[in-house]
Structures are given as structure tokens and as C-alpha cells.
mmCIF file of the C-alpha atoms, coordinates in Angstrom:
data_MODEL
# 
_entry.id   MODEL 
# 
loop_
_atom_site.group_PDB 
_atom_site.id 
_atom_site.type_symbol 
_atom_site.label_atom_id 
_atom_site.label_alt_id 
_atom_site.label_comp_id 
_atom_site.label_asym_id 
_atom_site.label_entity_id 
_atom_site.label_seq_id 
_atom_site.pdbx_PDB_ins_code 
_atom_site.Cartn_x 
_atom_site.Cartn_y 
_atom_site.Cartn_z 
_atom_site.occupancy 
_atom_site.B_iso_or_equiv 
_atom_site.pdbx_formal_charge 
_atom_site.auth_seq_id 
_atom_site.auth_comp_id 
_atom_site.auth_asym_id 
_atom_site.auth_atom_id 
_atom_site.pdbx_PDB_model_num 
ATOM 1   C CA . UNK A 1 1   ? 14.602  109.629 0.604  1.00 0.00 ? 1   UNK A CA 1 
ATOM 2   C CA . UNK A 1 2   ? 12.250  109.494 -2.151 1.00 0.00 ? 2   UNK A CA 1 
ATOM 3   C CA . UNK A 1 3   ? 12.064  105.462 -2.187 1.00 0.00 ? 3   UNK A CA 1 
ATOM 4   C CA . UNK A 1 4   ? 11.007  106.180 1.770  1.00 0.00 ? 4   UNK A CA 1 
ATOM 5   C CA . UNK A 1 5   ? 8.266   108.125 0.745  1.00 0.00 ? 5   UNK A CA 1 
ATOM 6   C CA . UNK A 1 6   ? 7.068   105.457 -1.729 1.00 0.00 ? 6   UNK A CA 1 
ATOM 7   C CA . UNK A 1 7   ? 7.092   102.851 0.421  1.00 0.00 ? 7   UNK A CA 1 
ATOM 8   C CA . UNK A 1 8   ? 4.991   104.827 3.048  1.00 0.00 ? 8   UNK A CA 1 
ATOM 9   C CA . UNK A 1 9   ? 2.633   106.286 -0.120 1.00 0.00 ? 9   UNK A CA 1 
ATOM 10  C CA . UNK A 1 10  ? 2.374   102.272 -0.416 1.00 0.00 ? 10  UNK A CA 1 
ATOM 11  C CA . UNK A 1 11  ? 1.664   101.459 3.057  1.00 0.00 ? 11  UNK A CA 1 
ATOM 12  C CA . UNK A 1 12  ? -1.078  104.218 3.592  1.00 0.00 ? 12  UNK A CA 1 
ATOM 13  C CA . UNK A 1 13  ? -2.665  102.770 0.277  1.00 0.00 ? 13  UNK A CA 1 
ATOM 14  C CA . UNK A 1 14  ? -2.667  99.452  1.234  1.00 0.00 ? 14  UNK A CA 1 
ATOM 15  C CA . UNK A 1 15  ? -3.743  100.632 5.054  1.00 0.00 ? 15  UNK A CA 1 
ATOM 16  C CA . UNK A 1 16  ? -6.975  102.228 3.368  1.00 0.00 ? 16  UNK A CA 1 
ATOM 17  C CA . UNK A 1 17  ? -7.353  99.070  0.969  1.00 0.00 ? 17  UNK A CA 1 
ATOM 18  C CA . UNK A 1 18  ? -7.451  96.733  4.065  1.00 0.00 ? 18  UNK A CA 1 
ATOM 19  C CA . UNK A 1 19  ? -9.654  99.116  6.158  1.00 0.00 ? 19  UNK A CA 1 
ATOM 20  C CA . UNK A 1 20  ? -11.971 98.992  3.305  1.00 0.00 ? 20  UNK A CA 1 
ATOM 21  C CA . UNK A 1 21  ? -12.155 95.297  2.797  1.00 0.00 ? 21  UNK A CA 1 
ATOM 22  C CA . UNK A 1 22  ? -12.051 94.557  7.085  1.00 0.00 ? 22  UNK A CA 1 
ATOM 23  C CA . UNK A 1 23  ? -15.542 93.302  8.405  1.00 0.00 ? 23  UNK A CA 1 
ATOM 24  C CA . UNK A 1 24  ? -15.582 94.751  12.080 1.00 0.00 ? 24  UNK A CA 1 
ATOM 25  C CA . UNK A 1 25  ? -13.759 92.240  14.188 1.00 0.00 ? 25  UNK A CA 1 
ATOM 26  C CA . UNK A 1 26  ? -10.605 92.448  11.818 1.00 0.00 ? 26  UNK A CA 1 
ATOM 27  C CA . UNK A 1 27  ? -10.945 96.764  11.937 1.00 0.00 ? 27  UNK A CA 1 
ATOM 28  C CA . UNK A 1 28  ? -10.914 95.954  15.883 1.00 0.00 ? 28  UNK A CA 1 
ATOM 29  C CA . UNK A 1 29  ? -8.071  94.017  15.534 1.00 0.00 ? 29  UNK A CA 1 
ATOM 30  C CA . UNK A 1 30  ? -6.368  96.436  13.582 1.00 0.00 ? 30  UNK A CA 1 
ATOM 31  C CA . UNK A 1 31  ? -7.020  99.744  15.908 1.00 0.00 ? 31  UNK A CA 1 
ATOM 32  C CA . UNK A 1 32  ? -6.102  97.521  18.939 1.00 0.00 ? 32  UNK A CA 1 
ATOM 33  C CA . UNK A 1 33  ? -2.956  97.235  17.236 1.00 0.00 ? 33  UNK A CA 1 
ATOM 34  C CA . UNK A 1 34  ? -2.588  100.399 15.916 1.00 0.00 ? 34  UNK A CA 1 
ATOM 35  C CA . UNK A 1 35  ? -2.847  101.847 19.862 1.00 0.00 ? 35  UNK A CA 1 
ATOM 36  C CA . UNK A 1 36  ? -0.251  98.929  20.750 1.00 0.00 ? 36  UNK A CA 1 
ATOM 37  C CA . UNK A 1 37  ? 1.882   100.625 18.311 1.00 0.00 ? 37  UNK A CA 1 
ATOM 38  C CA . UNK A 1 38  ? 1.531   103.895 19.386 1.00 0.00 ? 38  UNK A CA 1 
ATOM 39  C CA . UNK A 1 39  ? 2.393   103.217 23.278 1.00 0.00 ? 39  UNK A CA 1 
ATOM 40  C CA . UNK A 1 40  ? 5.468   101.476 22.347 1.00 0.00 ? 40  UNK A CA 1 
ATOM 41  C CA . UNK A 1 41  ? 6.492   104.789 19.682 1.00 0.00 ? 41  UNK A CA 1 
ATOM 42  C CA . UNK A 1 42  ? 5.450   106.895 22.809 1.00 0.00 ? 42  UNK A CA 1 
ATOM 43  C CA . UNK A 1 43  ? 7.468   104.257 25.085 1.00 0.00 ? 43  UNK A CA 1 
ATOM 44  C CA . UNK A 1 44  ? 10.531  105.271 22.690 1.00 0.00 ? 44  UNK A CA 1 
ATOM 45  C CA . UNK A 1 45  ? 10.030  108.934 22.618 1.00 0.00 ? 45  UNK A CA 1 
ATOM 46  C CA . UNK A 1 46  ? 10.446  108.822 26.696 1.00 0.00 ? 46  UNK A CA 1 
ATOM 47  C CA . UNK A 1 47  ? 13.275  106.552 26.790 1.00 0.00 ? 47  UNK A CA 1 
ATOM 48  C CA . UNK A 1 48  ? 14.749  109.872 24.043 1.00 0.00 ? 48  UNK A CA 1 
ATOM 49  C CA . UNK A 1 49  ? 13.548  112.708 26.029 1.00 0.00 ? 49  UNK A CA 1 
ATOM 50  C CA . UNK A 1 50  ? 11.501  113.387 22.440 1.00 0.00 ? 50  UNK A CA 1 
ATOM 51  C CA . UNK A 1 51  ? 8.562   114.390 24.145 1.00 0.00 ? 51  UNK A CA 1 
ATOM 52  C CA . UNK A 1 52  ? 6.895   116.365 21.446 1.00 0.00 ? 52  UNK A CA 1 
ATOM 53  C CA . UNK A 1 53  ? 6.688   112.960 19.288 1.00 0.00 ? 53  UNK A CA 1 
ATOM 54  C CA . UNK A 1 54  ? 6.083   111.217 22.725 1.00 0.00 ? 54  UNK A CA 1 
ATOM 55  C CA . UNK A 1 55  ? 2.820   113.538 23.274 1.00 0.00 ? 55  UNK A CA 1 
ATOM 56  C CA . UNK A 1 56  ? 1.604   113.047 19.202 1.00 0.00 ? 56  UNK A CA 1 
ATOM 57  C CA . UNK A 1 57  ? 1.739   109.187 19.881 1.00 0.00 ? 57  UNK A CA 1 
ATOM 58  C CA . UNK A 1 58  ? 0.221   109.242 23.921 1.00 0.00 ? 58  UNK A CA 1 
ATOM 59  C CA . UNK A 1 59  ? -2.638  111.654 21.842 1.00 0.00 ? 59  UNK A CA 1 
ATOM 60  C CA . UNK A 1 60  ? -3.149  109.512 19.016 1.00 0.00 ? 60  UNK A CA 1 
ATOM 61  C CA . UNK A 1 61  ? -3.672  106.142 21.447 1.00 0.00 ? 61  UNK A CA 1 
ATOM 62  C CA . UNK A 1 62  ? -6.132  107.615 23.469 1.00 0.00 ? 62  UNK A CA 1 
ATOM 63  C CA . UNK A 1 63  ? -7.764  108.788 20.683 1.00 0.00 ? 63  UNK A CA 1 
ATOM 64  C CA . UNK A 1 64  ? -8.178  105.066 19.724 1.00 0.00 ? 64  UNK A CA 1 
ATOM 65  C CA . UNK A 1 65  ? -8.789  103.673 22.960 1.00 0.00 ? 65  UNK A CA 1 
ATOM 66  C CA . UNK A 1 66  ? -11.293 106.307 23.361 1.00 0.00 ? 66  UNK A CA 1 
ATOM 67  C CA . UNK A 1 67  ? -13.016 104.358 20.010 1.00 0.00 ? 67  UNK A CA 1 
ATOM 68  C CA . UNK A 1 68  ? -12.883 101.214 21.100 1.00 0.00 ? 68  UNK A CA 1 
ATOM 69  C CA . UNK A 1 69  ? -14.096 102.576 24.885 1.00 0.00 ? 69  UNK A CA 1 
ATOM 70  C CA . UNK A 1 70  ? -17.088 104.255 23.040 1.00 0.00 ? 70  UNK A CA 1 
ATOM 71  C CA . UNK A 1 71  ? -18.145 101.624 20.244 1.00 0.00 ? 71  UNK A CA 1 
ATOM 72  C CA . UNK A 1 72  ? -18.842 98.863  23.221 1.00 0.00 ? 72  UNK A CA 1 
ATOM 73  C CA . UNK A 1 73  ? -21.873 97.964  22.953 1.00 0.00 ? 73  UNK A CA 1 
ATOM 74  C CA . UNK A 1 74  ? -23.441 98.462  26.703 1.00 0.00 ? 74  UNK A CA 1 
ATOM 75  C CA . UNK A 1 75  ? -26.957 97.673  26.016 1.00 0.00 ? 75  UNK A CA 1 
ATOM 76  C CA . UNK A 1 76  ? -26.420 94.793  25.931 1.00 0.00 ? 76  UNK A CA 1 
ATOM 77  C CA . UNK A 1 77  ? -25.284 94.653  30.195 1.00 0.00 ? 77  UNK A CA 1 
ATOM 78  C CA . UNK A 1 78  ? -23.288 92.245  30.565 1.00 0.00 ? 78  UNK A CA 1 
ATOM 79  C CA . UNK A 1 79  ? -20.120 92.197  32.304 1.00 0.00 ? 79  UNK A CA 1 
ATOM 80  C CA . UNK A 1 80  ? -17.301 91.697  29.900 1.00 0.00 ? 80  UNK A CA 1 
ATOM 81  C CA . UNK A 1 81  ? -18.572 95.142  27.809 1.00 0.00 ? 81  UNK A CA 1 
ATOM 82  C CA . UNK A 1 82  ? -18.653 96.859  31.503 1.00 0.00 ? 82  UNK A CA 1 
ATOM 83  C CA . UNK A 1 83  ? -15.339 95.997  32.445 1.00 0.00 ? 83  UNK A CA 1 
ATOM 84  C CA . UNK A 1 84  ? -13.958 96.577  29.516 1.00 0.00 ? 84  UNK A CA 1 
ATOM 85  C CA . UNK A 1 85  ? -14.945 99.694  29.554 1.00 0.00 ? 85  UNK A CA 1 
ATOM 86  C CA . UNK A 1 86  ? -14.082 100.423 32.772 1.00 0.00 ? 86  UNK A CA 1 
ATOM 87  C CA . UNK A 1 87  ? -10.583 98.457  31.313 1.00 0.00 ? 87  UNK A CA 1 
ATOM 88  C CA . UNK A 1 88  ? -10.145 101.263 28.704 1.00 0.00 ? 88  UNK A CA 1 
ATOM 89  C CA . UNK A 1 89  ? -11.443 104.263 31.010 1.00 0.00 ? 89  UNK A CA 1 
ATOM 90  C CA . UNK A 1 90  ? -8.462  103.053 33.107 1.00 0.00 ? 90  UNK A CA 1 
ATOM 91  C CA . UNK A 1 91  ? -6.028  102.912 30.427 1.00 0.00 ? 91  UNK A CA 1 
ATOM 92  C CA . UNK A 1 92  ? -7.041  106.563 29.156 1.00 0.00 ? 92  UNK A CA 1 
ATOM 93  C CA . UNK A 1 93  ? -6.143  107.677 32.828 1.00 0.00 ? 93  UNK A CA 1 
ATOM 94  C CA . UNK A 1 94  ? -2.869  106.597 32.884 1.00 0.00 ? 94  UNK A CA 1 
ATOM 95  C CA . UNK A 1 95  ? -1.916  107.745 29.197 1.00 0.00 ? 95  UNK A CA 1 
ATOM 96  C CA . UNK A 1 96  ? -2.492  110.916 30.594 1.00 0.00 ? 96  UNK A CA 1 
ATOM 97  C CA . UNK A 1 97  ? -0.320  110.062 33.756 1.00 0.00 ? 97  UNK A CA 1 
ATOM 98  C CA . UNK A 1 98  ? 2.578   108.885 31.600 1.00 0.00 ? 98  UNK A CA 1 
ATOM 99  C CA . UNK A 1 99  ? 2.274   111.973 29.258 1.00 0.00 ? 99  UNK A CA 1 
ATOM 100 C CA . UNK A 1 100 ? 2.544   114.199 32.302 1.00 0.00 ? 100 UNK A CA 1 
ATOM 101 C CA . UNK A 1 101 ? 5.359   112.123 34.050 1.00 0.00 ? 101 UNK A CA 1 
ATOM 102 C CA . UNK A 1 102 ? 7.164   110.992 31.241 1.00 0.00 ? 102 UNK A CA 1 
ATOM 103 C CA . UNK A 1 103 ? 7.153   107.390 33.426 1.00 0.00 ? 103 UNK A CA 1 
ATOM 104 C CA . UNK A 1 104 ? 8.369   104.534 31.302 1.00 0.00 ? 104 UNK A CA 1 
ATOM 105 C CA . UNK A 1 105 ? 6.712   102.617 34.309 1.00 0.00 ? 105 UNK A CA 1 
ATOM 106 C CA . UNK A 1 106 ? 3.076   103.642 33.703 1.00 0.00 ? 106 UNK A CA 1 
ATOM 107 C CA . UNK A 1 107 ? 3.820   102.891 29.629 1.00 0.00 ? 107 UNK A CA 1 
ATOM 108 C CA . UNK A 1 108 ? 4.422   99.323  30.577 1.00 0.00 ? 108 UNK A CA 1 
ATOM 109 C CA . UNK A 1 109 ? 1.626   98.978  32.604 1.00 0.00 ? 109 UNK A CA 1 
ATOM 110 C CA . UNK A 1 110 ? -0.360  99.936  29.775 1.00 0.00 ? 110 UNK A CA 1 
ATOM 111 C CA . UNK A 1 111 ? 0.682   98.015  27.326 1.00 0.00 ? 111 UNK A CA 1 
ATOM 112 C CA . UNK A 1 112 ? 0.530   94.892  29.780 1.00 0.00 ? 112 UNK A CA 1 
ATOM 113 C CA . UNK A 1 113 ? -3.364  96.083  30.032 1.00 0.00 ? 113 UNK A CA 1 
ATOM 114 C CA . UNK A 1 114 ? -4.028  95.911  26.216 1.00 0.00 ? 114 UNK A CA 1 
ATOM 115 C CA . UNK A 1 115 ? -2.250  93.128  25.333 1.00 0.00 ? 115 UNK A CA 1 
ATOM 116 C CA . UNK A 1 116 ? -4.621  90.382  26.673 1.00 0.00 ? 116 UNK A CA 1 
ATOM 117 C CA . UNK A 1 117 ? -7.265  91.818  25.583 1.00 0.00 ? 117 UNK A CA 1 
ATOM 118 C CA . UNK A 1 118 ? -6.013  92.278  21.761 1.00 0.00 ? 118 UNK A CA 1 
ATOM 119 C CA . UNK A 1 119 ? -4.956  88.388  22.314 1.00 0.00 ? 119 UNK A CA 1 
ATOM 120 C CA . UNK A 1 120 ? -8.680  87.067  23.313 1.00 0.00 ? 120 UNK A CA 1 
ATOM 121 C CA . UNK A 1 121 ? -9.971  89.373  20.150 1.00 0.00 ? 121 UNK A CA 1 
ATOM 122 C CA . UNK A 1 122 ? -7.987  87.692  17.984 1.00 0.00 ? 122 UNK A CA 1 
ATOM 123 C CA . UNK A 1 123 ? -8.820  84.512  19.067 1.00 0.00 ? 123 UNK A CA 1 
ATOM 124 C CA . UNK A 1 124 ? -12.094 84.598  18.803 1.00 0.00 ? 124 UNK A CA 1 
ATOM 125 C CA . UNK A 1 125 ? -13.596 81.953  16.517 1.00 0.00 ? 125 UNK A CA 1 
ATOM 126 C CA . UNK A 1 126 ? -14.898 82.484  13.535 1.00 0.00 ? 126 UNK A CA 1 
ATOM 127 C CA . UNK A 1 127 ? -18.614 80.743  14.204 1.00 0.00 ? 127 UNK A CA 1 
ATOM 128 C CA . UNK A 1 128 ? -19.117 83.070  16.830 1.00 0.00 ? 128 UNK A CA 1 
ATOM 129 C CA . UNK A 1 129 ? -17.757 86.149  14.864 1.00 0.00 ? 129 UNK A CA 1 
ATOM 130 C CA . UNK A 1 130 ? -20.672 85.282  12.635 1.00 0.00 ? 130 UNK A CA 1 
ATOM 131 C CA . UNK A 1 131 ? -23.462 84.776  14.734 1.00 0.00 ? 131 UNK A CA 1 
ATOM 132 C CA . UNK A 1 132 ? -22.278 88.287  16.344 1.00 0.00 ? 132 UNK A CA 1 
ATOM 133 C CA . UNK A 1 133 ? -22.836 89.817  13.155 1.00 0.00 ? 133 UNK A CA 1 
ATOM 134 C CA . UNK A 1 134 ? -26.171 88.069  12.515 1.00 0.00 ? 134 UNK A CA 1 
ATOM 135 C CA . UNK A 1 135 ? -27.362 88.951  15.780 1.00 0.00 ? 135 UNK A CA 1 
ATOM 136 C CA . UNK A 1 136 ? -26.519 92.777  15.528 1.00 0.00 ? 136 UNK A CA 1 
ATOM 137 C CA . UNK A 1 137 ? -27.947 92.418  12.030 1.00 0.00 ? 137 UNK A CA 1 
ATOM 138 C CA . UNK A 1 138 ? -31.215 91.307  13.426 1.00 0.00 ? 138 UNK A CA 1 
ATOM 139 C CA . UNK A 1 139 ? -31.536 93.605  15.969 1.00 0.00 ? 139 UNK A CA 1 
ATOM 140 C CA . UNK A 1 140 ? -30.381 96.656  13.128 1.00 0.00 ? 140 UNK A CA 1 
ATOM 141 C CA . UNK A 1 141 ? -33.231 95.065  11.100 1.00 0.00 ? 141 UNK A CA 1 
ATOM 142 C CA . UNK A 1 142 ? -35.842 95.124  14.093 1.00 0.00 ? 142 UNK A CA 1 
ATOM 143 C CA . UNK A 1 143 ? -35.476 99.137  15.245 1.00 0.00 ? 143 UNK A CA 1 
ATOM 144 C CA . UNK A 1 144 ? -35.847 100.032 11.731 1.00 0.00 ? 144 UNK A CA 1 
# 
């Protein structure tokens, strides 16, 4: 038992290490994955009838969909950051319909929704990560 909580002391460490060093594509990356996790823990919890860990895991997803809904950047109007987050808006809707209904069905559906779109982020090259940052830099620079 104490070895367990070691390795998970170890884990959270190196979590906050590589949170620290991520530039903000990579912490992206990492919360898309983090709610990927989550709906396939919740997934689990339904398929156990453990619906008290099911409801922790539902919360803590929408919690991080809810980020990544609210960190688009929409002044910028253009389509993908619009459906996106009309994408995520969806999403948070049916957490809450698979929390209430316990339905494996809706789970899938969800994580069907946020896998492509984890999948383009991470493909996204490198060159235009960069000129991304530049730009927002810029712009940072110019209301100042």
C-alpha cells in the first residue's frame, strides 16, 4: 500500500513538473486528455453501478471541458472557435444527461465527440503552433 502511494506522490510531482514546463498547446493537449480520461473512469463507474465515483469523474470532465469551452478565443470570429464551442456546450449537455441516466450510450457518444478533436490538436504543426503564439503575443503587446 505504501509503494502505491509513492508512485502516485510521484505521478502528481511529475504532473505539476510537466504542467509547469508545458507551453499552451501541450497544457491543451494534456486537459483534453485528462477529460478523455475521466469519461472513460465515469464510463467504468456505470458499467459498476459506482455512481458516487461515476458523478466525481462526470463533475471533474465538465469542469475541464468547461476550460477549454471558456479559454476559446471568440474574438477572433471565425468558425472553427464557434463550433467548437458550440462542440463543447454540447458535450457539457450530455455529461449531465449521462450523470442523470447512468446511459453508457450517451458516454460513448461523448467520447466519440472529443476524440477528433484531441487528434487534430495534436497534430497541429509546430510552425503554426509558433506563429499562434507570436500572433497572440503581438496582439498582448498592442492592448497594453
Amino acid at each position: 500500500m505504501m509503494s502505491l502511494k509513492g508512485i502516485n506522490a510521484y505521478k502528481k510531482g511529475n504532473l505539476k513538473q510537466e504542467i509547469a514546463q508545458a507551453d499552451p498547446h501541450k497544457l491543451t493537449l494534456m486537459l483534453m486528455q485528462g477529460a478523455l480520461d475521466r469519461m472513460a473512469f465515469a464510463k467504468g463507474c456505470i458499467e459498476r453501478r459506482e455512481f458516487e465515483a461515476k458523478a466525481e469523474h462526470l463533475s471533474r470532465a465538465g469542469a475541464i471541458v468547461m476550460n477549454l469551452r471558456d479559454t476559446l478565443d471568440l474574438s477572433i470570429q471565425s468558425e472553427v472557435s464557434d463550433n467548437l464551442f458550440a462542440l463543447y456546450d454540447y458535450i457539457l449537455q450530455r455529461l449531465v444527461d449521462a450523470n442523470v441516466q447512468n446511459n453508457l450510450k450517451i458516454m460513448d457518444e461523448v467520447i466519440s465527440l472529443m476524440l477528433p478533436i484531441k487528434s487534430a490538436w495534436a497534430e497541429i504543426p509546430e510552425a503554426a503552433k509558433q506563429q499562434a503564439y507570436e500572433t497572440r503575443r503581438q496582439k498582448e503587446q498592442a492592448a497594453v
